[in-house]
C-alpha positions in Angstrom: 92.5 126.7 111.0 94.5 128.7 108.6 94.4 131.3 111.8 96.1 128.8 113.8 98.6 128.2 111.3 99.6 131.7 110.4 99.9 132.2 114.4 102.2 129.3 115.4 104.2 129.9 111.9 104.6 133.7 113.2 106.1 132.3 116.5 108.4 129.9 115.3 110.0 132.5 113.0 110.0 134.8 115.8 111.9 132.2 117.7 114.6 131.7 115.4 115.1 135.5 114.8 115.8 136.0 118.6 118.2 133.3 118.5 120.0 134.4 115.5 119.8 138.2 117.0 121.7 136.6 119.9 123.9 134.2 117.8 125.3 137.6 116.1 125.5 140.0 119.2 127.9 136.6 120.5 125.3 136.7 123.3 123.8 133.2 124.6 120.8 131.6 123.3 117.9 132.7 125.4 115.6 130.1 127.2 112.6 128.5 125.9 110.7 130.1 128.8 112.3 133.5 128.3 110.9 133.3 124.7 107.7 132.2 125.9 107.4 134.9 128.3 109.0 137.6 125.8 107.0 136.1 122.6 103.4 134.9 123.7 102.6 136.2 126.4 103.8 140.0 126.2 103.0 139.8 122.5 99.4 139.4 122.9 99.6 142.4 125.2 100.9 144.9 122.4 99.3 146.2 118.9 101.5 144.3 116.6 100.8 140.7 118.2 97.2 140.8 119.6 96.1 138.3 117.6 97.8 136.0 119.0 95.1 135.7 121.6 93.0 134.3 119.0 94.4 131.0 118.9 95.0 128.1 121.8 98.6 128.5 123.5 99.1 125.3 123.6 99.4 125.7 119.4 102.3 128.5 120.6 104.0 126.7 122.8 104.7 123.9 120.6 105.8 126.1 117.8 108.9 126.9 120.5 109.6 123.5 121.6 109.8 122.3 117.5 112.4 125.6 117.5 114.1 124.4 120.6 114.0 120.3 118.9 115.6 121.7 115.9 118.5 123.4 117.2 119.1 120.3 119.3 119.2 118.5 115.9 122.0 120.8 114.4 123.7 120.9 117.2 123.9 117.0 117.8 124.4 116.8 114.0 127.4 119.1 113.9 128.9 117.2 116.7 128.9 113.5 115.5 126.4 112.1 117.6 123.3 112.2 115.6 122.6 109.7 112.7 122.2 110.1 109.7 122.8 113.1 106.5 123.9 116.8 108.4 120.8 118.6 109.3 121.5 122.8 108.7 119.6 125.2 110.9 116.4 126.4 111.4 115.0 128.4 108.9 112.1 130.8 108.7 108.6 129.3 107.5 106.5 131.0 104.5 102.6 131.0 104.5 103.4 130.0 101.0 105.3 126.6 102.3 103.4 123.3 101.0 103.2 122.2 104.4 101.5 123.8 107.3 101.0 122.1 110.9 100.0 122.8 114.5 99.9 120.7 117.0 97.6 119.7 120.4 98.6 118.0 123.6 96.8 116.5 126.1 96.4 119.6 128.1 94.8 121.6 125.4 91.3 120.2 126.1 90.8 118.6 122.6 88.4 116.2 122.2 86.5 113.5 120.0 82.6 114.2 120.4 80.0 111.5 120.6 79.3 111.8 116.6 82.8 111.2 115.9 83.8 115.0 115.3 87.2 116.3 116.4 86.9 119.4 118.7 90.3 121.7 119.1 90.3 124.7 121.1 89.3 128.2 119.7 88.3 126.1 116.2 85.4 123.9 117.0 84.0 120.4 116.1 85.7 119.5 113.2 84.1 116.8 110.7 86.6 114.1 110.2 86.4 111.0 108.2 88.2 107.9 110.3 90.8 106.0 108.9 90.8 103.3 112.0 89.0 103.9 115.9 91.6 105.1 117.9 92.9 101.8 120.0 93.8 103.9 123.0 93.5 107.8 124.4 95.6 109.7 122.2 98.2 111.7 123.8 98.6 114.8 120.7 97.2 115.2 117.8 98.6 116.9 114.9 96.5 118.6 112.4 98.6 119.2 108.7 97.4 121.2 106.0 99.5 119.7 102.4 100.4 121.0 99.1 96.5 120.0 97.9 94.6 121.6 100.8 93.7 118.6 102.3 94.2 118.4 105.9 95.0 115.2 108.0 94.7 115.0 112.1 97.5 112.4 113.2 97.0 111.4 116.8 99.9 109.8 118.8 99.0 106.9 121.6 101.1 104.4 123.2 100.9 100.8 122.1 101.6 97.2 123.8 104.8 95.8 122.2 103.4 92.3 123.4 100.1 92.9 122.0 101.6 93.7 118.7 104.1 90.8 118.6 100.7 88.6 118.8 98.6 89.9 115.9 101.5 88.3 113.3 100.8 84.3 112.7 104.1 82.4 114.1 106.4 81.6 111.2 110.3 80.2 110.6 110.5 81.6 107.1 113.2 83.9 105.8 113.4 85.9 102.4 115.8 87.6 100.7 115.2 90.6 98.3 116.5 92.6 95.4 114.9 95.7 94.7 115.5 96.8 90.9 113.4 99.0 88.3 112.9 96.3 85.6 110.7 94.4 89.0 109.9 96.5 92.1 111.1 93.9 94.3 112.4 89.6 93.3 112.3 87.4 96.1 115.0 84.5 96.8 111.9 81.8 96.1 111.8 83.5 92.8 108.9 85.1 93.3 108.4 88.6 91.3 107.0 91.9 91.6 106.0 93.8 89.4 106.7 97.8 89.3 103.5 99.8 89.5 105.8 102.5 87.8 103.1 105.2 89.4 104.5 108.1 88.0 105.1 107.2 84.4 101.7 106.1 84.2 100.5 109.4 85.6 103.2 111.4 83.4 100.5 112.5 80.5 98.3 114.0 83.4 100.9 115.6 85.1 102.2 117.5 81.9 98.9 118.9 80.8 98.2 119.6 84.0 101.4 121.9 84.4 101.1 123.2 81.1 97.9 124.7 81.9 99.7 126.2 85.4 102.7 127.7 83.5 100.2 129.5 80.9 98.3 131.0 84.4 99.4 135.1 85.1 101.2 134.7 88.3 99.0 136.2 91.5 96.1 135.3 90.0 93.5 133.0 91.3 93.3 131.0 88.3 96.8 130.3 89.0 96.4 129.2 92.4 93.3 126.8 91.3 96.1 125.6 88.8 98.9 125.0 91.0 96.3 123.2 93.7 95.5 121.0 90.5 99.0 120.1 89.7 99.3 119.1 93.4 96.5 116.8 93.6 97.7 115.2 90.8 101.0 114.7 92.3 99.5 113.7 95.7 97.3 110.6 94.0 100.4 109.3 92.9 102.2 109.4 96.4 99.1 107.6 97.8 98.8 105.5 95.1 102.7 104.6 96.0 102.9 104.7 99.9 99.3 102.2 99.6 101.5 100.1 97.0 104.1 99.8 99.9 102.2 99.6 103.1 100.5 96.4 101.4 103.8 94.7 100.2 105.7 95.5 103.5 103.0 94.3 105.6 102.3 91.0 103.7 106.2 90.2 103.9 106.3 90.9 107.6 103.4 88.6 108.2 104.3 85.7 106.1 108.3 85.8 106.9 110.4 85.6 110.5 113.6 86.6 108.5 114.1 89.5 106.1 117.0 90.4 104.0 117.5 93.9 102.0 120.5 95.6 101.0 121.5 98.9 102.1 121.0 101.0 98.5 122.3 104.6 98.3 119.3 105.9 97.0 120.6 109.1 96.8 123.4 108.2 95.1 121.5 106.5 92.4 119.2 109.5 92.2 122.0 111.4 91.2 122.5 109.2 87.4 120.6 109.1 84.5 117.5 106.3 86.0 116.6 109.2 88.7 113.1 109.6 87.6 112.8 105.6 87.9 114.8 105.8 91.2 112.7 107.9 92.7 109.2 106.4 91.0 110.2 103.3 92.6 110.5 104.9 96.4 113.4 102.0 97.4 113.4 103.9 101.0 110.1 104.5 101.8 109.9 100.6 101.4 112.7 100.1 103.2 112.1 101.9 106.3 108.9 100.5 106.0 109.9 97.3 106.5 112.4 98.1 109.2 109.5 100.1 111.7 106.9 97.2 111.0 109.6 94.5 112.2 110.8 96.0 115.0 107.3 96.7 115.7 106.0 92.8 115.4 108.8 91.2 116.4 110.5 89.9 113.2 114.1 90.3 112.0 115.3 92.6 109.6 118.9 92.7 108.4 120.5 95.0 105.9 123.8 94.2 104.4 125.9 96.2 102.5 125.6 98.4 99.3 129.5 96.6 98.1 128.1 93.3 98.2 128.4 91.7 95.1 125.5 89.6 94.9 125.0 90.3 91.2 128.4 89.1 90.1 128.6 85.7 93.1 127.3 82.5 92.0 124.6 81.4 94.8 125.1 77.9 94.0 129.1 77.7 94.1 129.6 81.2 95.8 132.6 82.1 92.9 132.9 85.8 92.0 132.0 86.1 87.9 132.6 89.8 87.7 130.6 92.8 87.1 127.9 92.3 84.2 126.0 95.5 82.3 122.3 95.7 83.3 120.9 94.6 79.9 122.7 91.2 80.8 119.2 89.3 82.7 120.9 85.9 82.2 124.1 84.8 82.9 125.9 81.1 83.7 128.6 80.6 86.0 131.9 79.5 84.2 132.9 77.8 87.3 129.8 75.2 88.1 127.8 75.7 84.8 124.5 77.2 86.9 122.4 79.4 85.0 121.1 82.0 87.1 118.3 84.5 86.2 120.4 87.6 87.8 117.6 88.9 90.4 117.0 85.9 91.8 120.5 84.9 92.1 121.3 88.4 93.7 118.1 87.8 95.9 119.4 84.3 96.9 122.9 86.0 97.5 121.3 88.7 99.7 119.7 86.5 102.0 123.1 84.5 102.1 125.5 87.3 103.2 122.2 88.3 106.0 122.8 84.6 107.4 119.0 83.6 107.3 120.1 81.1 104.5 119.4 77.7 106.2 121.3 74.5 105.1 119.1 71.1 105.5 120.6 70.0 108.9 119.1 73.3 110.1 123.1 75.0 110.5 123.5 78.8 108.9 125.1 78.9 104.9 127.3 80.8 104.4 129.6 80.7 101.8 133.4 80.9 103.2 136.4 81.6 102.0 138.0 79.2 98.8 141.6 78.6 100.2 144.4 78.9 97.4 146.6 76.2 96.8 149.9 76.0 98.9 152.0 77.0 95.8 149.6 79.7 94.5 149.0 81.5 98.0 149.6 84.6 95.8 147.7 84.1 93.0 145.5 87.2 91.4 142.3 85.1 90.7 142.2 83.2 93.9 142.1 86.1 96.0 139.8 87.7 94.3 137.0 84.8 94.8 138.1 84.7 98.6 137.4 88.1 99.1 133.9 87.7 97.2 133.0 84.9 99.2 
């Protein structure tokens, strides 16, 4: 396996050099079958490369075509026309990266054996223990080595949209949700989740585990055992986080038609003095969460945006109270006299401005706009609530 790695990680780097060779020399990129031709299969022909018959091509030829996807990407990203943050250029892998993969297609002859092994080409039968029986015949599987040494075989097959849309009960209910630190998550029928808060619970582990790494002579195997420790360490408390969220996402999409979250700028927030809570809570892993498993199952997920004010609108007379500091938890609206426990109301608020809000005759609510009197069209205050609402 670690041959495999090193093999397609030697390829892909050759890749890139060729096309930065050819990027310099103002020369144009050369062809993913000219590099095959050039870097696999007169490679293994000279001194330098012959070990790179050791290994399936099917490994080498997907180490081009994630080179060839990932010039796409920059490309498209420098242009406009991909979504999302700017994606830079390749760059040149390191045996000592925390993450090493290869990957199998169809027509590299893998196989699952009777006994439930997995059997890749120029490795063997590999013992694996099943998360779930494989629904269909995979078409790839890709085998990743982490941070902790653990390796994981993810297989790719091709589902019925219909057949999923059928395993979630039929429901007409609709939620609304705030995500915060002081609760993971409050829902607009005041229901509360607590936050697991992984990290700082794991926080005394993690120190003495990377005081003991930082006392280890560098190069040394000690060291390594060290640094592997500090990495299982961390890699319990992902799981113990991605588990947390695969069992909240899935029970919301299951019990609810509707579902309302607002568009946070997590990185933005990562950037103040709550980033270790920020990124403890993992708002985006959540969040796309949700969004795969609806579109997956049929339901409807709508994000509004981060300038809402749902913390500072009344959901009960829809008037604009202004901004409040976060020890505030309690507030009542000078306007109507509602006391509002702030997540809920900002919950209740979310799931307003997303339109899933239902009104008793079965019409949309939606707070509009408060019209201003006829002589105080200009006033200051009035346009401020009409632009909250």
């Amino acid at each position: 396996m670690a041959r495999a790695f090193g093999c397609a990680r030697v390829v892909f780097n050759d890749a890139v050099r060729a096309r930065e060779d050819a990027r310099k020399a103002q020369r144009p990129f050369p062809k993913i079958g000219e590099l095959s031709t050039r870097l696999i299969t007169e490679a293994k022909r000279t001194v330098e490369r012959s070990w790179l018959g050791e290994v399936s091509a099917v490994v080498l030829q997907q180490s081009l075509r994630d080179v060839e996807t990932a010039y796409r990407n920059f490309f498209a990203s420098l242009k406009g026309t991909r979504k999302g943050p700017r994606t830079g250029p390749p760059r040149f892998k390191s045996r000592k990266d925390k993450r090493q993969s290869i990957r199998f297609t169809a027509n590299a002859r893998w196989s699952v054996t009777e006994k439930g092994r997995l059997n890749l080409p120029k490795i063997g039968a590999v013992k694996v223990k099943w998360s779930r029986t494989l629904p269909t015949t995979p078409s790839s599987v890709t085998v990743v080595k982490d941070a902790a040494g653990r390796f994981f075989a993810s297989f790719v097959i091709d589902t019925d949209p219909a057949a999923d849309a059928t395993r979630m009960p039929d429901t007409d209910r609709t939620i609304g949700i705030d995500l915060g630190l002081t609760h993971f998550a409050v829902l607009s029928d005041g229901t509360k989740i607590d936050s697991p808060r992984f990290l700082r619970r794991a926080e005394k582990k993690l120190k003495k585990a990377q005081r003991e790494l930082s006392r280890k002579q560098k190069g040394s195997r000690n060291r390594e055992k060290a640094r592997r420790k500090v990495a299982r360490a961390h890699a319990k408390v992902t799981d113990a986080r991605h588990e947390f969220h695969h069992q909240l996402s899935t029970r919301l999409i299951s019990e609810n038609q509707g579902i309302a979250v607002e568009d946070l700028s997590v990185a933005g927030l990562a950037r103040t003095r709550l980033a270790k809570s920020v990124h403890d809570a993992g708002w985006a892993s959540f969040v796309n969460m949700l969004e795969y498993k609806a579109e997956r199952y049929g339901r409807t997920l709508v994000k509004i945006g981060r300038f809402e004010p749902t913390s500072q609108t009344c959901s009960t007379c829809g008037v604009k109270d202004g901004p409040k500091p976060l020890n505030v938890r309690e507030w009542t609206c000078a306007a109507c006299g509602s006391v509002h426990d702030r997540d809920h109301n900002a919950a209740i608020n979310v799931k307003t401005a997303a339109g899933l809000a239902v009104s008793a005759c079965g019409a949309p609510v939606r707070p509009g706009a408060i019209p201003a009197q006829r002589e105080e069209t200009g006033s200051h205050g009035l346009l401020t609530q009409a632009r909250a609402a």
